[in-house]
N, C-alpha and C positions, 0 to 999 in steps of 0.2 A: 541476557540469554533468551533464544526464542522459545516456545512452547508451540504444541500442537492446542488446536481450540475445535472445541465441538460445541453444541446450542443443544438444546432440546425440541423434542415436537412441539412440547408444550408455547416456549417462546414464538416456534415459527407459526404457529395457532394466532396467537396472540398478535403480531408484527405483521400477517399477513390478514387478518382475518378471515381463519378457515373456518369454514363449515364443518362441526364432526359430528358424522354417524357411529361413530362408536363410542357412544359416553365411558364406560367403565374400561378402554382399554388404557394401555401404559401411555400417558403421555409423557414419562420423564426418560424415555429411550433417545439416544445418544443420534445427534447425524452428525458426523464426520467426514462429510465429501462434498464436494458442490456439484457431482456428478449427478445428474439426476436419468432414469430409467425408463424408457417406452417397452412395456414386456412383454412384444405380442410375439418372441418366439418363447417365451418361458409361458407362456398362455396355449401356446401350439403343441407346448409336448417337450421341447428341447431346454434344459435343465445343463445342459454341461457347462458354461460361462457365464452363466448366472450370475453378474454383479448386486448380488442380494444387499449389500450395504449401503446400497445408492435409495433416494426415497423413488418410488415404484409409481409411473404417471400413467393414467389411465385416460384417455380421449374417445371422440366416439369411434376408434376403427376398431379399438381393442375391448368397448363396450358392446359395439355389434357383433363382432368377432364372438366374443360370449354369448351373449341372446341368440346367438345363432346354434349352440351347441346344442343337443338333446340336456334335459337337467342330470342324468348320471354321467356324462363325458364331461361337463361343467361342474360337476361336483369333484371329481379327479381329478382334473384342471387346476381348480382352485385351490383347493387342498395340495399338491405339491407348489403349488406360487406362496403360498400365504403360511409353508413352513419350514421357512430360515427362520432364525431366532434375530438374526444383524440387520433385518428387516424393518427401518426407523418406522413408515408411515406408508401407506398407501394415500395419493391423490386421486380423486374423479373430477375429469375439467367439465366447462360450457353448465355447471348447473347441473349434470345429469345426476341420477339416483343409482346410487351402486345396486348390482342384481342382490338378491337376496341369499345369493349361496356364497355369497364374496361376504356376506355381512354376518353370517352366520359362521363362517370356520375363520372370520378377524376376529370377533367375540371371543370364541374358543382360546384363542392363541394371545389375548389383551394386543393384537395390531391396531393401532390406530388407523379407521378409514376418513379421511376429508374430502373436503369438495370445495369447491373454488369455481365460481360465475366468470370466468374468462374464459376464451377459445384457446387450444391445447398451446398453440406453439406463445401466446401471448401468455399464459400460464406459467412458460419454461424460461421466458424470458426473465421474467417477476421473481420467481422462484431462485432462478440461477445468480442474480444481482445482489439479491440479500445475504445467499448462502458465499459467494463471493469478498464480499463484507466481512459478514461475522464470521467467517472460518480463514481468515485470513491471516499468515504465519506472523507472528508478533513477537516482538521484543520490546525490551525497556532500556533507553541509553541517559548516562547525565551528563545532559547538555541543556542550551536553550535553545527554542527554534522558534526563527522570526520571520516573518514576512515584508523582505527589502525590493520596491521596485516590481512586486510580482514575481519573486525569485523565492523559493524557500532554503532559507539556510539552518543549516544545523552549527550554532555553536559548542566545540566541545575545547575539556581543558581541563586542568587539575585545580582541585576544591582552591575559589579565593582570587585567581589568578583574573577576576574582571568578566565574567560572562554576564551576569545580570544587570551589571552597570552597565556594560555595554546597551544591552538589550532595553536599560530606562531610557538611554541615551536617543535610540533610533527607533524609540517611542513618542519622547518630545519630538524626532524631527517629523513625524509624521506616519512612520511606519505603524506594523502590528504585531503585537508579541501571539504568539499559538501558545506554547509551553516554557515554562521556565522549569530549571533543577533536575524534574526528570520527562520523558520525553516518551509516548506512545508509539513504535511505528511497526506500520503494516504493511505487507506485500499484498496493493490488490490485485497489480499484475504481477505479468514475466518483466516487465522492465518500470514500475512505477513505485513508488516508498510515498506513503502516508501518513506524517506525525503530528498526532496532537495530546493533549494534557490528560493526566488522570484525573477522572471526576473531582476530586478533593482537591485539587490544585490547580483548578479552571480559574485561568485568570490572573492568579496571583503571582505575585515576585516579590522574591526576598533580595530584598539590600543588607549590609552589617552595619549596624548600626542606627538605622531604620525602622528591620524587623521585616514583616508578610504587609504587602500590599497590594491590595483590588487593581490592577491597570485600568478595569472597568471603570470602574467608581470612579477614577481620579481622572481620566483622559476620553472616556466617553465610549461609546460602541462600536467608536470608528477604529479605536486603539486595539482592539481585540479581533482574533477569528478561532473559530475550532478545532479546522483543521486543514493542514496547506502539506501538499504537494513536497517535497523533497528535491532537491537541484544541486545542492552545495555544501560541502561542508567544512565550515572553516575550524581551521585548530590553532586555540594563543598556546602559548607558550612561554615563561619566560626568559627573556632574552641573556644566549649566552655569548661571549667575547669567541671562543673558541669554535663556532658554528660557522659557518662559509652559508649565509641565507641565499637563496634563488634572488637575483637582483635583475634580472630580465624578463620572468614568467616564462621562458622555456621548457622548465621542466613541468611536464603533467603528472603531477600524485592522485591515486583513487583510494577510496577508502571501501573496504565492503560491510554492508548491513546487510544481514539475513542473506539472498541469492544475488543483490545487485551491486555492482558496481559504481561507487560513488565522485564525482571530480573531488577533491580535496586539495584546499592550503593551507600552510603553516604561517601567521601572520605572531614573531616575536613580540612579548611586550613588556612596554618600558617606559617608565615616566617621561611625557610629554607625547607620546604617538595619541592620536584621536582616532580611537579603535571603530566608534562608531562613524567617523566620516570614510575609512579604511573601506567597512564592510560595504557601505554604500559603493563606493568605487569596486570593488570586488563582484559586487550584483549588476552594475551597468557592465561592464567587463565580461561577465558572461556571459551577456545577454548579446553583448557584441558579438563574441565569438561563437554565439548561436547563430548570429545571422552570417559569419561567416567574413569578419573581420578580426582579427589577430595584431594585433600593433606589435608584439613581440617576434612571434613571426616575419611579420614584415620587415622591419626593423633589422635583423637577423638575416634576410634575404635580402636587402642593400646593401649592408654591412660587408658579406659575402660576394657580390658582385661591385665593391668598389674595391674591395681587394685585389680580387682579379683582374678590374681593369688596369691598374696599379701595377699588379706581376708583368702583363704581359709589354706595359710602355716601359720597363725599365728593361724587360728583357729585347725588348727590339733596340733601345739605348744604347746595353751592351752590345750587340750585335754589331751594329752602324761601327762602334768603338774597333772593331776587330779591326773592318775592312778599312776603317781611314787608316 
């Protein structure tokens, strides 16, 4: 199930190394957006759309902008900017020093002001990539996710049915396990899924039988990553008599996580398949029909026009037959 995530000031202090001029204000208020705010018409006077929830950036047009005030137009100024309460943080880029009447009704109201030695729009950039990250919609799936061929696949399947044997399996042959049992993923785009392990479970795979085992430990650094990208997701299943399985790849299944749409296949199983040379074949496969080769397809479009050539020679056959 996904969840909404929010960070604190205090982490984005910490992660980004901010400057703060407001010691005693709240650093434990919420940001919840990865929108971030230039407010030089909320600076100007104009308060009607006011995206007060967004952290609030300040550069030099909107520091000059103030220095240029008389100090009682700037003290009204500041005093309506600095009192929404949904107001995470105030940023000052390039180094500069907040005016003293921005510093004085932040105190008042416990707003955190920071600062930050980069120029504004490299500041927004920095800012936006992190908040991107960690506010990023997230859910928890049980599955394994491995890294085949530079492909991320997501194995899913009901408890037992071979996901993590699979997953030792296309370890020895050289692959990288991300996550076993349960599985991190994030939207950091509109079109991109991110899966990697919960802290506690970095690393590790459970076999039956076995028990919890380090991948690290036992296959080397080369055997492991943190976190991989999202492409495919296969589903076992096992194998029933009654089932008519896709036997030409024709048909395209998607799977959705969170807002995207995922390719998905159903790969039955059953003593004697070799599930791990399967996925391998399943990851060159895609990779193919990334570039824009289809063997099924293709296959399918011959198939289709030998038919045809076939209708049309038996129907001129017939024909000839009429007139002799």
């Amino acid at each position: 199930m996904s969840k909404e995530r929010a960070i604190t000031v205090e982490e984005l202090v910490d992660a980004l190394n901010l400057t703060v001029f407001t010691r005693d204000a709240d650093l434990s208020r919420p940001i919840t957006t990865v929108d971030i705010n230039r407010p030089g018409l909320a600076l100007a006077g104009y308060l009607r759309y006011h995206p007060a929830e967004r952290i609030q950036l300040l550069g030099r047009t909107e520091l000059s902008f103030l220095r240029g005030m008389d100090s009682r137009e700037q003290a009204l100024r500041v005093f309506a900017f600095c009192s929404y309460e949904q107001t995470p943080c105030v940023i000052v880029t390039r180094g500069e020093t907040p005016p003293e009447s921005l510093l004085r009704e932040a105190h008042t109201r416990n707003l955190p002001v920071l600062g930050v030695n980069l120029v504004t729009t490299r500041a927004v950039a920095v800012i936006s990539t992190y908040l991107e990250e960690q506010l990023a919609p997230e859910t928890m799936i049980h599955g394994v996710l491995v890294d085949v061929y530079g492909i991320g696949i997501l194995i899913t399947g009901s408890s037992g049915i071979g996901k993590s044997e699979t997953a030792l399996e296309l370890i020895k042959r050289g692959h990288r396990l991300v996550a076993d049992d349960a599985v991190i993923i994030r939207q950091v785009t509109d079109d991109t899924l991110v899966g990697s392990a919960p802290p506690l479970l970095q690393y590790l795979l459970e076999i039956r039988g076995l028990g919890v085992l380090n991948a690290m430990t036992l296959f080397g650094a080369g055997a492991v990553r943190t976190f991989k990208k999202l492409a495919l997701v296969v589903h076992l299943e096992a194998w029933r008599d009654d089932v008519a399985y896709d036997r030409l790849g024709i048909d395209e299944e998607t799977v959705r996580i969170l807002n995207i749409e995922l390719p998905s296949i159903t790969i039955p199983v059953r003593p004697g398949r070799n599930l791990a040379v399967i996925l391998e074949v399943a990851a060159m496969n895609f990779r193919l029909k990334g570039m824009g080769f289809d063997a099924a397809r293709q296959f399918t479009d011959e198939l289709e026009r030998t038919i045809a050539n076939e209708t049309t020679i038996d129907d001129t056959a017939f024909d000839a037959d009429i007139y002799d």
